[in-house]
N, C-alpha and C positions, 0 to 999 in steps of 0.2 A: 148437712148443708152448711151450717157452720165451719165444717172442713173446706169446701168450696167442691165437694166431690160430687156431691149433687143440686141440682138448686129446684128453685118455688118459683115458676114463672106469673103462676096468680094463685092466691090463696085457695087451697087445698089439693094443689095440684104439682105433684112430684114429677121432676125432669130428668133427664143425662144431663151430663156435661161431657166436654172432650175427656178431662180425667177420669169420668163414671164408664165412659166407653172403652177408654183404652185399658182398666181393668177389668172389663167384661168380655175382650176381645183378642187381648195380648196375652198367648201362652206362657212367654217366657217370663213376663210382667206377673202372671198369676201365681209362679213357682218363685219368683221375687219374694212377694207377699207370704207366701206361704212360707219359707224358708224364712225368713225371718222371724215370725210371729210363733212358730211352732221348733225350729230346732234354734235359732240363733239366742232369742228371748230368752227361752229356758238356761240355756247357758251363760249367758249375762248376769243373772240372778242368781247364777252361786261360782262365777265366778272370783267372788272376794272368798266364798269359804275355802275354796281352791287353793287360793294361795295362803290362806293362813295356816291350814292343814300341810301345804307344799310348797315352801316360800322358796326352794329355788326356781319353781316356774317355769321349768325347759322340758318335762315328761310330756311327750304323747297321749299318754292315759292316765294323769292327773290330770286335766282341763277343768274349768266351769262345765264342759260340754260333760266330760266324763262324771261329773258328780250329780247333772241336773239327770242324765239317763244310765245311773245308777251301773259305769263301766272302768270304775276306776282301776287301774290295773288287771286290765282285762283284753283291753283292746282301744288302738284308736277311732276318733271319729271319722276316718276313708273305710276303717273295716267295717264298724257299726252298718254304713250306708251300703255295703257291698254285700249283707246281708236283705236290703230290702229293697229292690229293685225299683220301687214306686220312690222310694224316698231318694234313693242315689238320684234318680231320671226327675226329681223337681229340683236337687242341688246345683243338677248340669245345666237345668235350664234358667237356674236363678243366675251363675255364671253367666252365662248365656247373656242373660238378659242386660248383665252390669258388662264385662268384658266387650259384647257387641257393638256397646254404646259410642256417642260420639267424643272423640279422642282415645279409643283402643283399637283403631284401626291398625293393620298389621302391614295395610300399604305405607304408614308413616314409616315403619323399620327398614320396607326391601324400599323407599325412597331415598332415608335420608342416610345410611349407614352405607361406606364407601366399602366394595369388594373386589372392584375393581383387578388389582395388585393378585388378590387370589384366584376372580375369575380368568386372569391372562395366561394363567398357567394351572391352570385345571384343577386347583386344588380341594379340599373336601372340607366342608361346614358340618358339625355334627347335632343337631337339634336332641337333648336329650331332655327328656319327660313329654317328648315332642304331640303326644295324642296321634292323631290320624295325618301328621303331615304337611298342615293347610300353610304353615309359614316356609316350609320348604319347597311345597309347590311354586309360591307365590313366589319366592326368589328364583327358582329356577327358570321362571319363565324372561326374570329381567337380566340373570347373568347366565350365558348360554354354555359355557364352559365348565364347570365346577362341578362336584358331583356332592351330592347330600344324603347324610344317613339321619333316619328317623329313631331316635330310642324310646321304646314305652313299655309297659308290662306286658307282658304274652295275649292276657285277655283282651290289651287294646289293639296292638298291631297284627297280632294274628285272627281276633276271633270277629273283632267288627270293623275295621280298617277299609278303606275302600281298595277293591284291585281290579285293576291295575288300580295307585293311586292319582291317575291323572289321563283325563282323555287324551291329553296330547301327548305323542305318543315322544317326542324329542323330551320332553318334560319327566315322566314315568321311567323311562330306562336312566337316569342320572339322580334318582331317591329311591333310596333303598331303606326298606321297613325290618329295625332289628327288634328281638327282642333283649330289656336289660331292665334290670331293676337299680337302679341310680346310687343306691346304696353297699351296693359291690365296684370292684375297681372295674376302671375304663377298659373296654373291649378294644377299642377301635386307636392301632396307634398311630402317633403322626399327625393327625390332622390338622390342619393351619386354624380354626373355629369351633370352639366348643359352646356354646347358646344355650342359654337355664331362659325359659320366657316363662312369668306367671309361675316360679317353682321353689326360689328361696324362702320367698315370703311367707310360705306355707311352714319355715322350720323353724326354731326356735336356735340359738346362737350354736349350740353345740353340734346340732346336727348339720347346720348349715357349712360348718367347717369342716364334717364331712365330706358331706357332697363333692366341695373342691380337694380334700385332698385325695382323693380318689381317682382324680382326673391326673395326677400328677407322674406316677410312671408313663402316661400315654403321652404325656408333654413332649416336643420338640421345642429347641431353643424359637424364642419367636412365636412360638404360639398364644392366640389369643382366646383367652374368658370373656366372656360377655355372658352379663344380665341384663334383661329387659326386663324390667319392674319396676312398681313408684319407688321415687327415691326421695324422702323429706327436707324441705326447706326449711328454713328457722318460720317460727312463728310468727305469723304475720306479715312474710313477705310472698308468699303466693296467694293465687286468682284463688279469694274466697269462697266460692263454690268448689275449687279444685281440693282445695284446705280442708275444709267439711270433709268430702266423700275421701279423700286418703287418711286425714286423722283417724276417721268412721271404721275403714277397713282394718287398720292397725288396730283398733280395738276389737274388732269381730275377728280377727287372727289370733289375739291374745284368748279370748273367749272359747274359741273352736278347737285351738292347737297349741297355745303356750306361745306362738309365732310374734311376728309383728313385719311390720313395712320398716324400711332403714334408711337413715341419713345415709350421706355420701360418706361423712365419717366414719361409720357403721360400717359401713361396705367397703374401705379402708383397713378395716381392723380386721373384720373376715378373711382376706386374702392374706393379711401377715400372719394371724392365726393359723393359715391354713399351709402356709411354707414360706419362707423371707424373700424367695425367689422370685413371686410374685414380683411385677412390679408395676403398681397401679398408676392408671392411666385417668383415672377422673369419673364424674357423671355430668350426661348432654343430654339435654329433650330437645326436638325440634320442636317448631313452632304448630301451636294447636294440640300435639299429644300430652297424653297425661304420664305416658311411660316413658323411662329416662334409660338409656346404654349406659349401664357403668360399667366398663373393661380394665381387664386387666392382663398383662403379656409376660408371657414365662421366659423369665430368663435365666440357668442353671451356672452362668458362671457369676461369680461374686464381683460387684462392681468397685472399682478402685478409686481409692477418695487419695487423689493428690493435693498436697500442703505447698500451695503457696507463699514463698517467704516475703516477708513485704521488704521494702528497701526504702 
């Protein structure tokens, strides 16, 4: 009661509250709580032996996670869960619960990100670690022309994926569900959009430099990277509850994976890291979201710095 979770309407007599309700009633809310108290907690708490044992801090399976549940050089924490179907299906839901929320709407991205330019000429968006599709769908419906590939591991696009992926039937024939594992080079060449959403963040710097250069034979002049992910302010100039919950996750990425959430400068240095050809474009949130576009456009021929003589 002292939490404010539940209250004493008269002396001896215990009540709800909206909060006592909405955790005795919210699924995803329940796998919130659960995940954090039971797998996130634990790895918290030995997170600092983690890195004193592993002070580079970039392994997979060195984590806090990896030494609270005794996996260190064994496997990471996606494999761990993929072993226990209860425990994977409360991480998805505690996701769930936090990604659902208000400002991770995915109508902010097909609103406010211009495709215009690609949809006039039919071009292909690639969504890779894309899950079951749901942000491809959701564009397809707003740009009629375009065609979209979903990439995800075998077990998601093949074995639980929806199919068709879309009742509409103009929708469904223009998303096509591959499988790839993101960690191999790009399948698909050519296409004008390549889309990481909810997927860097998960890596830790060296493998994040992966991921992009992998994409890089598949590059056509012009082509665009785009992440959709937090991207960090300086301190203290964002909406303080915004501050909290992505400081918050930055640390439950370092704790879970080695990972973290990235300044714009950050995500600046990833792309040079990843080939000089890169040539970054910035990070933009619209207004109300919490996720920020940070793009960057493949350009293969070297740009020419002309010397102005003064006079």
């Amino acid at each position: 009661m002292t939490n404010h979770v539940f209250c004493e309407p008269s002396p001896g007599f215990i009540a709800h509250t909206a909060s006592s309700r909405l955790l005795a009633q919210d699924g995803p809310l329940q796998d919130w709580v659960g995940f954090n108290s039971e797998d996130i907690f634990p790895a918290a708490t030995s997170v600092l032996s983690a890195i004193k044992t592993y002070p580079e801090a970039t392994s997979l399976t060195r984590t806090g996670f990896n030494v609270a549940f005794d996996t260190v050089d064994k496997e990471p924490m996606f494999a761990t869960f993929g072993k226990d179907p209860a425990r994977a299906k409360r991480m998805g839901g505690a996701m769930a619960s936090l990604t659902g929320g208000e400002g991770y709407e995915v109508q902010h991205f097909v609103d406010s990100y211009d495709l215009s330019e690609i949809d006039e000429k039919a071009g292909v968006l690639v969504d890779i670690g894309g899950s079951h599709g749901f942000v491809c769908t959701d564009l397809a419906k707003k740009w009629k022309k375009m065609k979209f590939v979903v990439q995800d591991l075998p077990k998601t696009v093949d074995d639980s994926a929806p199919k068709p992926i879309s009742d509409d039937e103009s929708v469904a024939e223009r998303v096509e569900l591959q499988a790839h594992d993101f960690f191999q080079e790009q399948p698909v060449k050519g296409a004008d959009v390549y889309y990481f959403r909810w997927i860097l963040h998960n890596y830790s710097t060296p493998y994040a430099i992966k991921l992009l250069k992998n994409l890089v034979p598949a590059l056509k002049p012009g082509a665009r990277v785009v992440i959709n992910d937090h991207c960090l302010q300086e301190p203290g100039t964002e909406n303080p509850w915004d501050e909290k919950l992505m400081r918050s996750m930055d640390m439950v990425m370092l704790c879970l994976l080695n990972a973290q959430e990235r300044t714009e400068d950050e995500f600046r240095e990833l792309f040079r890291a990843a080939d000089e050809r890169f040539v970054f474009k910035g990070a933009s949130r619209s207004p109300g979201c919490r996720m920020s576009v940070i793009e960057a456009v493949w350009n293969p021929e070297p740009v020419e710095v002309v010397e102005v003589e003064e006079k």
